[in-house]
VEXMAR-651529 format. One record per residue (C-alpha): residue in three letters; x, y, z. Coordinates in steps of 0.1 Angstrom, whole numbers, plus 5000, padded with zeros to 4 digits. Example, Ala and Ser with C-alpha at 12.3 -4.5 7.8 and 13.67 -1.06 7.14 Angstrom:
% VEXMAR-651529
ALA512349555078 SER513749895071 
//
This chain:
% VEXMAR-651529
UNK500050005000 UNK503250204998 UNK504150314961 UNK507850194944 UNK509050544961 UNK510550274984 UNK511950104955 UNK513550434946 UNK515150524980 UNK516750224983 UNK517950174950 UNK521350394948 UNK522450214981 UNK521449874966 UNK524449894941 UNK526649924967 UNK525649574984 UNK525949254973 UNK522949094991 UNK521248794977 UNK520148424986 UNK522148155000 UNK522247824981 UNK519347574992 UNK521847275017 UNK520646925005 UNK517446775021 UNK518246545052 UNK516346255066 UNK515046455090 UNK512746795092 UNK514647105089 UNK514647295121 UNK514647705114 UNK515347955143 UNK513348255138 UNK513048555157 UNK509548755160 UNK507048895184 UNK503248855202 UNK501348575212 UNK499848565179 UNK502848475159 UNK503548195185 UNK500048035182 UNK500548015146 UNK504047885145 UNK502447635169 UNK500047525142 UNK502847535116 UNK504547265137 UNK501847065144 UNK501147025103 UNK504447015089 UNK506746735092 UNK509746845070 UNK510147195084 UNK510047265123 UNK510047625137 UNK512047695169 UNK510948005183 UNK512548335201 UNK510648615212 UNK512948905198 UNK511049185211 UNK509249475186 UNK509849745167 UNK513749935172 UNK514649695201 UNK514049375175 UNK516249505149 UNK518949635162 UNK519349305177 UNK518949135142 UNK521849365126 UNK523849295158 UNK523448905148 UNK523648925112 UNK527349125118 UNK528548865140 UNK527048605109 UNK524648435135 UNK521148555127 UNK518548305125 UNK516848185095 UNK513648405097 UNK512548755111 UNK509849015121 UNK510649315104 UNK508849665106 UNK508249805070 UNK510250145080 UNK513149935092 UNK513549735060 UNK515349985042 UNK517749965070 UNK518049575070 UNK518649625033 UNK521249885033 UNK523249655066 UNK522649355041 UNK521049165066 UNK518049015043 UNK518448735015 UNK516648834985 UNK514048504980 UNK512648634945 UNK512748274931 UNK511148124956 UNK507448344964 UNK507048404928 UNK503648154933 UNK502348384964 UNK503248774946 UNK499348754930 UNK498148694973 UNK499349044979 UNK498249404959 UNK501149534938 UNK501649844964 UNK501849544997 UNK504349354977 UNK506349674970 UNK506949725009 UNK509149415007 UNK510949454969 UNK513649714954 UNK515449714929 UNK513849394918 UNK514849184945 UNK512049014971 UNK513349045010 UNK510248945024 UNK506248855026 UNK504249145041 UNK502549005071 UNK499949275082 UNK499349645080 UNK498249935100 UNK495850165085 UNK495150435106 UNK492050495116 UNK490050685150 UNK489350475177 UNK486750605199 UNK484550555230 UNK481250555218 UNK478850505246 UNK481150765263 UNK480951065237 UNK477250965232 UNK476951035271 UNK478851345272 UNK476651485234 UNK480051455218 UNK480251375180 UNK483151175165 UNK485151425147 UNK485451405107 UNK488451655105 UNK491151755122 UNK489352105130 UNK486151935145 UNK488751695169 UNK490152015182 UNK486552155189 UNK485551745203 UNK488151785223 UNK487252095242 UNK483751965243 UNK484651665267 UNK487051895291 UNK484052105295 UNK481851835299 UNK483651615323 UNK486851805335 UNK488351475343 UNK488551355307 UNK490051375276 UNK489351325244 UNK492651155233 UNK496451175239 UNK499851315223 UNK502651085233 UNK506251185233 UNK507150815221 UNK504550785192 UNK507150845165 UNK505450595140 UNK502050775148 UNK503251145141 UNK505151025110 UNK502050905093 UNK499551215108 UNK502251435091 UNK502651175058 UNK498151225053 UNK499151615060 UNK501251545024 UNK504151525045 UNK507751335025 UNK510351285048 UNK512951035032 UNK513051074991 UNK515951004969 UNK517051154938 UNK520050934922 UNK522550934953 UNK521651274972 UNK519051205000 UNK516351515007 UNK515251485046 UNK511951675049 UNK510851565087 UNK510351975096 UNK508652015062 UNK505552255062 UNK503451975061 UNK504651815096 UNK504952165111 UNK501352265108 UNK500751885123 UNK503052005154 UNK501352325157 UNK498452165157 UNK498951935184 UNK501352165204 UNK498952395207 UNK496152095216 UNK498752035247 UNK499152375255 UNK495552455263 UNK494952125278 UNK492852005253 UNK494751625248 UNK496851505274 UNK500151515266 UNK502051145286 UNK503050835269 UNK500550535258 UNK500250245279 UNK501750335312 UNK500150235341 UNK498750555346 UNK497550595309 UNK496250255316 UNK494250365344 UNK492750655330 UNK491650435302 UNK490250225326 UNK488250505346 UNK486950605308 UNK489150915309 UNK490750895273 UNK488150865251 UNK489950835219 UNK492850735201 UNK493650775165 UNK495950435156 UNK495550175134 UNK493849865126 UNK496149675153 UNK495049895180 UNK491349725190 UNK493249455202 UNK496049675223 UNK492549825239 UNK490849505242 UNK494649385268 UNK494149735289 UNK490549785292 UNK488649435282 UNK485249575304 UNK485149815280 UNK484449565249 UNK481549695231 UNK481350075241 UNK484150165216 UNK484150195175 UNK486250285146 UNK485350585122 UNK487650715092 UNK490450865104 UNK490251265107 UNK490651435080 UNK493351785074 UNK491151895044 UNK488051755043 UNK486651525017 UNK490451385014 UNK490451025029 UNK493550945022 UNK495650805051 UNK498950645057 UNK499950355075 UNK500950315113 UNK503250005117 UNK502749695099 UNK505849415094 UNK507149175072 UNK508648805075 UNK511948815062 UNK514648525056 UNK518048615066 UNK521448595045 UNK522948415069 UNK519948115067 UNK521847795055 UNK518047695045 UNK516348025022 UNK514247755003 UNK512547635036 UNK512447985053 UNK510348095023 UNK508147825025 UNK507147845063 UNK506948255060 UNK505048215029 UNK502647995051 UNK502348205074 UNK501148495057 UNK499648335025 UNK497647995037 UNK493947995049 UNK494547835079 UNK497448115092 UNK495448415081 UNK491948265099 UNK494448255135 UNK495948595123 UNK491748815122 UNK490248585146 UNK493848815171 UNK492549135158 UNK495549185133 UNK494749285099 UNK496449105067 UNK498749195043 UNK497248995017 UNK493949044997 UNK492748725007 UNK492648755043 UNK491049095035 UNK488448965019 UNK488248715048 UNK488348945075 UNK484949085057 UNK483248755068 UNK484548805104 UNK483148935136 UNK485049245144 UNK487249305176 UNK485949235205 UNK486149625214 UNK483949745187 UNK481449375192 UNK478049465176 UNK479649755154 UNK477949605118 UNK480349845094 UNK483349745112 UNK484949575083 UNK483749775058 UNK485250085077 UNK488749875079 UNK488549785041 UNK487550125026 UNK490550275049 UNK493250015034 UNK492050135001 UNK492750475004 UNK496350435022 UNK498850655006 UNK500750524981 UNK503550744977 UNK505550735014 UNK509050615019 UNK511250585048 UNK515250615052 UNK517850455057 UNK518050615102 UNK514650565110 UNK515850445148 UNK517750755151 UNK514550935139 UNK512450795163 UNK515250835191 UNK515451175184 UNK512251255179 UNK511051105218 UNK514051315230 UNK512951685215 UNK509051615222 UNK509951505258 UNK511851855263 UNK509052035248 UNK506451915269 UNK508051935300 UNK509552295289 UNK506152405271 UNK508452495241 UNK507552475203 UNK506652145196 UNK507852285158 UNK511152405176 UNK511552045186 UNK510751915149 UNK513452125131 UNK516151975161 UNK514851635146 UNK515651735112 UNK519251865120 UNK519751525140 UNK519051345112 UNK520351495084 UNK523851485107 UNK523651135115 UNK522951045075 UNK526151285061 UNK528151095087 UNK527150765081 UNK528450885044 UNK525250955029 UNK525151265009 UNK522351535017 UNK521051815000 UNK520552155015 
//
């Protein structure tokens, strides 16, 4: 759902690596045992089913942890030529994987699976013609919200950006105790693609000079929009999924929360008393009538080069995101596919248990990974980004300085960590 800008960005850097598949060993008498690294409870309930009906291929799992944490630790094994045969990878982290030459292209061996997938989810995983992984699921953003809870108070889900603003002084004159929804510090991913449906760029390439655009005029209105949110109170400005964001939750004092199609089931862990007050609308909108939207997270299952077994690896992650029986575990968690197919599944499907008895649920969730922006790339330092990023919000907030101050320290961060990695910039 991402267009072949991604193919472009990493292209130049491509020429420089030698990457590529390792040779399939010779079968044994035995199943081939693969280590692979991932995340969740889901992944391990359907690697347990994977076991349980293969006999030639056996999974041994580790849980590797998510997002920056997960790959970092990948590069770290791949350096030291000990990565296992199959990953977890975070879309914005692939370019990274790609440029450390951490992933084995596997082109010749998903070539049957390519047509389970739409041309803009297979493009996540492919540049410069090479396959280095099967997109698993994806994270359209959309607005969470408690229903029964905005209903009580006479508050309206917001269609644009300019009504939430208005929704949220509405429920802190209501009930002085809640909030309609929260700006976290932390929620790199989550600002990236609010600024991205703004018609925000931040990584582009053009041949081998880089343009960095994360304090573009697109993100800037989206930082003084929510700076100004925190500085009258309106949102409350503390990281997700503490325990005391946990606990307001719980006392039905956050009220919204505009993430993706994984978040019902991150809701559904925190507050499950609450299943069936809350719903999912289109996300809001910075000009009306424009429904596009980006996406917030989503990973891959990539085969490593150091696999001694890329034919297998490809198999079992092809499996797991390709094969009836995978994607039926993978809605029946709350997590939405990658592929058409479970898409089309999903339609079938009860929704979350958060948003039980909402009829449109799925048709919401389809219509919004239609319109996902096609055009968004990321670079080659997004854990910098996102390290940088936590650091200059932090300040801001506790300072109650320019949240578009704190954007342009972001930029420079970057743009310096890229020209000393030996990337070259432009002005």
């Amino acid at each position: 759902m991402r267009s072949k800008t991604l193919v472009a960005a990493t292209a130049t850097t491509m020429l420089a690596l030698v990457l590529g598949g390792c040779a399939a060993t010779p079968e044994s008498s035995g199943p081939t045992t693969l280590t692979f690294w991932c995340w969740g409870d889901r992944v391990k309930a359907k690697v347990e089913a994977y076991n349980a009906s293969h006999d030639h291929i056996q999974i041994e799992l580790t849980d590797a942890g998510g997002g920056a944490d997960s790959s970092s630790k990948l590069v770290t094994a791949s350096r030291a030529g000990n990565a296992p045969d199959a990953s977890c990878i975070e879309y914005q982290t692939i370019p990274a994987m790609v440029v450390a030459g951490t992933l084995a292209d596997i082109s010749e061996y998903t070539e049957d699976i390519k047509d389970d997938f739409s041309e803009a989810t297979w493009n996540l995983t492919t540049f410069d013609g090479a396959v280095y992984g099967v997109p698993q699921d994806v994270g359209p953003m959309v607005f969470l919200y408690n229903k029964a809870r905005l209903d009580e108070l006479g508050v309206s889900a917001p269609k644009t950006w300019a009504e939430y603003a208005d929704a949220a002084a509405q429920v802190r004159t209501a009930d002085p105790n809640a909030y309609l929804g929260t700006f976290s510090p932390g929620e790199f991913a989550n600002f990236a693609g609010l600024s991205q449906q703004a018609g925000a760029s931040w990584w582009t390439v053009n041949g081998q000079e880089w343009s960095v655009g994360i304090d573009d005029s697109a993100s800037l209105q989206v930082a003084d929009f929510w700076g100004d949110l925190v500085a009258n109170d309106l949102v409350k400005a503390e990281p997700l999924l503490t325990p005391e964001w946990n606990t307001a939750l719980n006392k039905r004092e956050i009220l919204s929360w505009a993430g993706a199609l994984w978040s019902p089931g991150v809701l559904n862990s925190v507050a499950p008393d609450q299943a069936g007050e809350w719903a999912i609308a289109p996300l809001p909108q910075w000009t009306e009538g424009d429904e596009r939207v980006a996406l917030q997270g989503g990973s891959a299952l990539s085969v490593t080069k150091d696999s001694k077994h890329p034919k297998e690896a490809a198999e079992f992650i092809a499996w797991m995101n390709a094969s009836e029986e995978a994607l039926t575990m993978q809605i029946r968690s709350g997590q939405y596919p990658a592929s058409v197919i479970g898409q089309e599944m999903a339609v079938t499907s009860d929704p979350p248990a958060m948003m039980v008895g909402q009829a449109d649920y799925w048709d919401i969730a389809n219509k919004t990974a239609e319109n996902v922006l096609s055009s968004i790339s990321w670079g080659p330092n997004v854990n910098t980004a996102s390290s940088a990023f936590l650091d200059a919000m932090s300040t801001a907030i506790n300072d109650g300085t320019s949240f578009a101050d704190a954007l342009a320290d972001v930029q420079k961060i970057v743009v310096d960590d890229m020209e000393k990695t030996g990337f070259k910039v432009a002005d």
